[in-house]
C-alpha angles and dihedrals in degrees: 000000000000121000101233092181089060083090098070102046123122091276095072099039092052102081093036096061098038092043116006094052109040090042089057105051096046087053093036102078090029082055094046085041092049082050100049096050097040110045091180083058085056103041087047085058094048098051082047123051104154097048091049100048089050087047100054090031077062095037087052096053083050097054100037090055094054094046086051090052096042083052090051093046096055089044110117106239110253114264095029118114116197127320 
């Protein structure tokens, strides 16, 4: 019998919560600004759902990934106390 829970183990919230959510919320107010000054911007991702949501579903990943570089490499390494 197949283990349908497996699906949400770690594995699979891991990489939601270090590069989806971040990533989410540093692109979510710069998209809703985006929206508010340019109203062709907002009327373009209103006549295309699909496309937007790939395209910030991509926008998100990137993001996400550079925030999580800029935060490792601001890490202190293990072991090193102060300066």
């Amino acid at each position: 019998m197949p283990n349908f829970f497996s699906a949400f183990s770690s594995d699979v919230f891991r990489p939601i919560a270090k590069l989806l959510l971040p990533g989410a919320i540093g692109l979510t107010t710069w998209v809703i600004a985006l929206m508010w000054r340019f109203p062709a911007l907002k009327n373009l991702v209103a006549g295309n759902h699909t496309e937007t949501g790939f395209i910030l579903f991509l926008a998100m990943v990137f993001a996400g990934m550079v925030f999580e570089d800029f935060g490792a490499r601001r890490e202190n390494p293990a072991g090193s106390l102060g300066g």
